[in-house]
LOKOLKE-606526 format. One line per 3 residues: number of its first residue (from 1); their letters; for each residue z, x, y of N, C-alpha, C. Coordinates in nm, 3 decimals, m for minus. Layout:
NUM> A> Z/X/Y/Z/X/Y/Z/X/Y ~ ... $
This chain:
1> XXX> m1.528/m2.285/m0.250/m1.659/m2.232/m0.218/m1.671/m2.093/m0.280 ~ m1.767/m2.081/m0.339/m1.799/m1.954/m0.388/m1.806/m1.823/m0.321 ~ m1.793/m1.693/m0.325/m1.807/m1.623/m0.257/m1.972/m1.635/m0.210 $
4> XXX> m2.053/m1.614/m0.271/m2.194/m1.605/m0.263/m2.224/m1.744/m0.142 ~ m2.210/m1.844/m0.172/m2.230/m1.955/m0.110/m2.138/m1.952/0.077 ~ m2.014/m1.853/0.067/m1.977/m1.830/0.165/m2.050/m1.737/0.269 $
7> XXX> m2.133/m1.666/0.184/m2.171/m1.590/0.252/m2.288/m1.607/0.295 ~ m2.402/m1.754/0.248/m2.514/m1.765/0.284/m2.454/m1.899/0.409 ~ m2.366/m1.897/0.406/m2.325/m2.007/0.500/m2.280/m1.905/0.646 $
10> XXX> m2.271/m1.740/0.634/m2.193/m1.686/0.711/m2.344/m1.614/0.816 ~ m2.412/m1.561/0.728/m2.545/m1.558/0.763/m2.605/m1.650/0.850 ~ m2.627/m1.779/0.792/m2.668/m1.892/0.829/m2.641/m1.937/0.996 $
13> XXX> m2.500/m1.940/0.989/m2.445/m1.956/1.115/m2.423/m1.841/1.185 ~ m2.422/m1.714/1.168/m2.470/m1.610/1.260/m2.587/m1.596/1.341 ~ m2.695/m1.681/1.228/m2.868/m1.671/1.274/m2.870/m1.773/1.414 $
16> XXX> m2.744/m1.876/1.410/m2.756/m1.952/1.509/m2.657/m1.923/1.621 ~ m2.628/m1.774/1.608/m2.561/m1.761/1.741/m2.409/m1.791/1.746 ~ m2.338/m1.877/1.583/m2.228/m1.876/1.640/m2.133/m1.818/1.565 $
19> XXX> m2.032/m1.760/1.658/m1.927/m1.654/1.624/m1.764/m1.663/1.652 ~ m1.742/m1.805/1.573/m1.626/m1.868/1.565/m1.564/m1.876/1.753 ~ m1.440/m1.936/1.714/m1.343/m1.966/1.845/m1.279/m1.807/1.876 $
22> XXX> m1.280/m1.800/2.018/m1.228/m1.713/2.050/m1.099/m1.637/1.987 ~ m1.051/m1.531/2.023/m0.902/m1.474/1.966/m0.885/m1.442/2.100 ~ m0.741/m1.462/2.117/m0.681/m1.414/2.265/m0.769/m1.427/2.366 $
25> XXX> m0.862/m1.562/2.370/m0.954/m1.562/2.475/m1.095/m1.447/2.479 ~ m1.115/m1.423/2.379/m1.251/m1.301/2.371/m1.306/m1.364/2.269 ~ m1.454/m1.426/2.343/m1.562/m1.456/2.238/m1.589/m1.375/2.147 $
28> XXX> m1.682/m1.378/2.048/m1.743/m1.350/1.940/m1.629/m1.250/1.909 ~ m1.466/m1.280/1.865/m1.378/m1.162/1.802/m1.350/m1.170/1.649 ~ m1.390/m1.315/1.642/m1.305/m1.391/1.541/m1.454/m1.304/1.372 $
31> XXX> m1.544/m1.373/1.458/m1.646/m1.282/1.359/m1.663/m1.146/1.309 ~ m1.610/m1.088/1.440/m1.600/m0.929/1.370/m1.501/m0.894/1.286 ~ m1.380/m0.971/1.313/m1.288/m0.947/1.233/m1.260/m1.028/1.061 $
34> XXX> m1.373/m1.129/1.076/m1.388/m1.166/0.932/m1.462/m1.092/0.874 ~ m1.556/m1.007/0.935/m1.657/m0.934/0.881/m1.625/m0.766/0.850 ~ m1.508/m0.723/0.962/m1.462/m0.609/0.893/m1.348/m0.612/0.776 $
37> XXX> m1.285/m0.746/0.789/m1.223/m0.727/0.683/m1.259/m0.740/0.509 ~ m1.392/m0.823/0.568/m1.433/m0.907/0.440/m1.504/m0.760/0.346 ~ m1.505/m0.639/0.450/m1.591/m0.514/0.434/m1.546/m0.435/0.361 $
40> XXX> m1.376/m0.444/0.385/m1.285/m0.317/0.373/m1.169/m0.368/0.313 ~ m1.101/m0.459/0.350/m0.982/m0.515/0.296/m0.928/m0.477/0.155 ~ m0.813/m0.495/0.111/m0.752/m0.555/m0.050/m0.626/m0.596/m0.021 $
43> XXX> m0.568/m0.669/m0.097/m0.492/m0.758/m0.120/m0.457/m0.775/m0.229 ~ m0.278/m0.817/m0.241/m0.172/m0.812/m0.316/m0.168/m0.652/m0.401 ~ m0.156/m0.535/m0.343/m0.121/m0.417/m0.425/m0.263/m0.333/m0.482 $
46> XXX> m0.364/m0.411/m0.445/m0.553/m0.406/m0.442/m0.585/m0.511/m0.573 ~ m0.476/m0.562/m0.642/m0.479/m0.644/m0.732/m0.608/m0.755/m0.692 ~ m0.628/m0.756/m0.600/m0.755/m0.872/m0.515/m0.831/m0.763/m0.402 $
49> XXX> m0.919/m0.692/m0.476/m0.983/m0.588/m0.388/m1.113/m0.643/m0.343 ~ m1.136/m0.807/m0.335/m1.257/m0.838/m0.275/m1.228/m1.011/m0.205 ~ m1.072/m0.961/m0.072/m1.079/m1.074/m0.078/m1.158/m1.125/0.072 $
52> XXX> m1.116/m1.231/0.119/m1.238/m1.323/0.229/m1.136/m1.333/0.299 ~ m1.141/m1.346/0.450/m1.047/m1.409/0.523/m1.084/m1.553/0.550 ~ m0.995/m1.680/0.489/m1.030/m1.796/0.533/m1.043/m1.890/0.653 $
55> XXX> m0.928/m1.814/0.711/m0.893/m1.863/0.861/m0.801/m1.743/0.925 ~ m0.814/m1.805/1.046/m0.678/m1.708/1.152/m0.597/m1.799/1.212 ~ m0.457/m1.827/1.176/m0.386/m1.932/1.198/m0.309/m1.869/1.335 $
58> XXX> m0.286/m1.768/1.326/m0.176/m1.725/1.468/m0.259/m1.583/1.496 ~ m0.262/m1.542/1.697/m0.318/m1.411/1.690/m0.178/m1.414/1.819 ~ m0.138/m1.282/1.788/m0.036/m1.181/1.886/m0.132/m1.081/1.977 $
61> XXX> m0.121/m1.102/2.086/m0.156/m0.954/2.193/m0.024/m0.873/2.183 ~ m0.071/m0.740/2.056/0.035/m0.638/2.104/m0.008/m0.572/2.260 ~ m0.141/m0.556/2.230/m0.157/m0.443/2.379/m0.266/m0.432/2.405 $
64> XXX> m0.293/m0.478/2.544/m0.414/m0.466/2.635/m0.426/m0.390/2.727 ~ m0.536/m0.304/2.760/m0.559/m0.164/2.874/m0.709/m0.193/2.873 ~ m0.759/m0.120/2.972/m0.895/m0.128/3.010/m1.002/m0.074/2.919 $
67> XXX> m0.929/0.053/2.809/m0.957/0.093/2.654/m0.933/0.020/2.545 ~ m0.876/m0.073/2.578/m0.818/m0.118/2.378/m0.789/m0.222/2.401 ~ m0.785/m0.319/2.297/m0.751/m0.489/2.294/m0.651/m0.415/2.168 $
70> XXX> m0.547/m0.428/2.105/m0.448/m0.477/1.993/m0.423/m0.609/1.980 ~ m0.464/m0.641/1.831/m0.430/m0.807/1.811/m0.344/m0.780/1.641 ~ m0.265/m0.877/1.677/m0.174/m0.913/1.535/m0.226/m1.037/1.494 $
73> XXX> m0.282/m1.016/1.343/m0.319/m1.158/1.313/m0.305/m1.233/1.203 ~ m0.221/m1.330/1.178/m0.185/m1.393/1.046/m0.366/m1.473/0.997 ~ m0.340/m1.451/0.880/m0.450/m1.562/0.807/m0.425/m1.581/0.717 $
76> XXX> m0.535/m1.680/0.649/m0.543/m1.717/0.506/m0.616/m1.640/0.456 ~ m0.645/m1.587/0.309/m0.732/m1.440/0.235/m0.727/m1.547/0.059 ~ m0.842/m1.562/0.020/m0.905/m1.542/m0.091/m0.964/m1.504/m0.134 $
79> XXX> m0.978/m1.426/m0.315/m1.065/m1.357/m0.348/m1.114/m1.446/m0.477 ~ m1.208/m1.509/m0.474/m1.318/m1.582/m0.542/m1.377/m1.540/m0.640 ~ m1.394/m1.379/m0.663/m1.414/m1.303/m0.754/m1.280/m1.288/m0.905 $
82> XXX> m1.168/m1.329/m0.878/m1.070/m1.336/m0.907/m1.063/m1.498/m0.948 ~ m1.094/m1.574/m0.954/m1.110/m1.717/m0.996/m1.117/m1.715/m1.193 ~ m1.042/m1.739/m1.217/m1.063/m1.763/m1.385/m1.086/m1.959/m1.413 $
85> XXX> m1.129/m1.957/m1.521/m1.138/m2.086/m1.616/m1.056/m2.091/m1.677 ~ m0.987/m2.198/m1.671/m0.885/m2.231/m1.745/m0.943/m2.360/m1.899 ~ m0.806/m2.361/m1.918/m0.833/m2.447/m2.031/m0.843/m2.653/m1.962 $
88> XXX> m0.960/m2.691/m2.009/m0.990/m2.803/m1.973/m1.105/m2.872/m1.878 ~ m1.169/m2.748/m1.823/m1.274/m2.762/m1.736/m1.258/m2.701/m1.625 ~ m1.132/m2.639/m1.572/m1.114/m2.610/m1.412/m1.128/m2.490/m1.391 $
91> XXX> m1.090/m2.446/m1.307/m1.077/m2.324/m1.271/m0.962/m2.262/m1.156 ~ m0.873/m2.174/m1.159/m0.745/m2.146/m1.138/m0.806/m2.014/m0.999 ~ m0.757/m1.996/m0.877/m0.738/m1.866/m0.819/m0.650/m1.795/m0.810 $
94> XXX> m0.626/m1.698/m0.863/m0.500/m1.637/m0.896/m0.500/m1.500/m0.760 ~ m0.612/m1.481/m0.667/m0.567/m1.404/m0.588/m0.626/m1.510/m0.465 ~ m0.495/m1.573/m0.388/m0.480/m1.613/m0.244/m0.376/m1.594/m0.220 $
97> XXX> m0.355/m1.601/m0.083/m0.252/m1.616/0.015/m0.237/m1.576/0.143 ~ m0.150/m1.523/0.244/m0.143/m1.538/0.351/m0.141/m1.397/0.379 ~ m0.192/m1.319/0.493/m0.151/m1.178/0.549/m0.125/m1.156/0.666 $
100> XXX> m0.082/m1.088/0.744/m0.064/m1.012/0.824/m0.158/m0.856/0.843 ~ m0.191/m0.858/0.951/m0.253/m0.708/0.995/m0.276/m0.709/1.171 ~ m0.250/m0.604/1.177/m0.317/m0.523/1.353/m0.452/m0.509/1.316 $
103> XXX> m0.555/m0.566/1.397/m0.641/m0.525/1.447/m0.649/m0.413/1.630 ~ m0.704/m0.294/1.597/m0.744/m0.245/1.715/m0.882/m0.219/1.764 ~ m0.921/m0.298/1.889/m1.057/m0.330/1.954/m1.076/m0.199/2.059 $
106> XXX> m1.192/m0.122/2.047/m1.240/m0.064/2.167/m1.290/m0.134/2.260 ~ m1.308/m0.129/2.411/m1.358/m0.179/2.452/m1.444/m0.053/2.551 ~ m1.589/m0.134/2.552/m1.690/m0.046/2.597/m1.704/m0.062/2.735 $
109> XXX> m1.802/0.030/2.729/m1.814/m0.008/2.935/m1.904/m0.110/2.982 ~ m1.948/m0.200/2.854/m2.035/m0.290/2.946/m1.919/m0.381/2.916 ~ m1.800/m0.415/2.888/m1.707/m0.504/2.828/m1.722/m0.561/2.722 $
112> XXX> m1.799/m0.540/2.652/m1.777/m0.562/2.491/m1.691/m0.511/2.393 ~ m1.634/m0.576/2.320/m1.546/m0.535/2.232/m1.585/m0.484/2.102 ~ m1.502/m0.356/2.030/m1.567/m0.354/1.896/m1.471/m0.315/1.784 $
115> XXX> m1.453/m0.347/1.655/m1.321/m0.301/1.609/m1.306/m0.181/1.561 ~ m1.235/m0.139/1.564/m1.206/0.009/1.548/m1.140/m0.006/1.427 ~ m1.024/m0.041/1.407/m0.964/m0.047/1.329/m0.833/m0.138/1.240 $
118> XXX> m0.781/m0.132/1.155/m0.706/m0.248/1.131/m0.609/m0.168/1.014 ~ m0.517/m0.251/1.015/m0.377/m0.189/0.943/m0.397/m0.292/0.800 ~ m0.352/m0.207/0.670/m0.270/m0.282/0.578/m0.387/m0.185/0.430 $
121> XXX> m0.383/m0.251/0.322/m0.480/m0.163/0.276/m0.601/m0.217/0.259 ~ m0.693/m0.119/0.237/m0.824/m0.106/0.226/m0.897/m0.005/0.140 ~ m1.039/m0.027/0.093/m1.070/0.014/0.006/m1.091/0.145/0.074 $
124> XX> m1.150/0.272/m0.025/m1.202/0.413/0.032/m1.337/0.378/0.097 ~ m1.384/0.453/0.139/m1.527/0.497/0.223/m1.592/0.538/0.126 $
């Protein structure tokens, strides 16, 4: 799937309210965290500085308090922008694979969650 096409599909299903399967049991987490990463992220050395998170295969609770959610979260990450043509008709992705990162969630006083922040690299501001 194209990046572009991912993203009218991400829209699409936002307009209808939905915001993937929970993480550690907290609705709408899974969305924020495709969406801050998809914001800020890079991948392999920034060698893939525009990549997507595809999925979230495993999430860790480092640490929960009445201030902060911490989540550890493996996924899948492609960058689509990074897709070459090869010889014969196809086309090759030369930036995917798997990551690791901390996400850290504020949590507000009406109990909503929001991300604050996340470990590994990322582009500047």
């Amino acid at each position: 799937m194209t990046r572009r096409r991912a993203w009218l599909l991400a829209v699409a299903l936002a307009g209808c309210g939905w915001q993937g399967p929970p993480l550690a049991g907290h609705e709408g987490l899974q969305w924020q965290v495709v969406s801050y990463y998809g914001g800020r992220a890079m991948e392999a050395e920034a060698r893939c500085p525009n990549p997507q998170m595809g999925g979230i295969v495993r999430t860790e609770v480092v640490e929960e308090t009445p201030e902060r959610l911490v989540l550890n979260l493996r996924y899948r990450w492609v960058d689509d922008l990074r897709t070459v043509d090869t010889v014969g008709g196809g086309s090759k992705i030369v930036c995917s694979g798997w990551g690791e990162r901390t996400f850290t969630f504020t949590k507000r006083s009406n109990g909503e969650l929001e991300v604050e922040s996340m470990t590994g690299p990322q582009k500047r501001a």
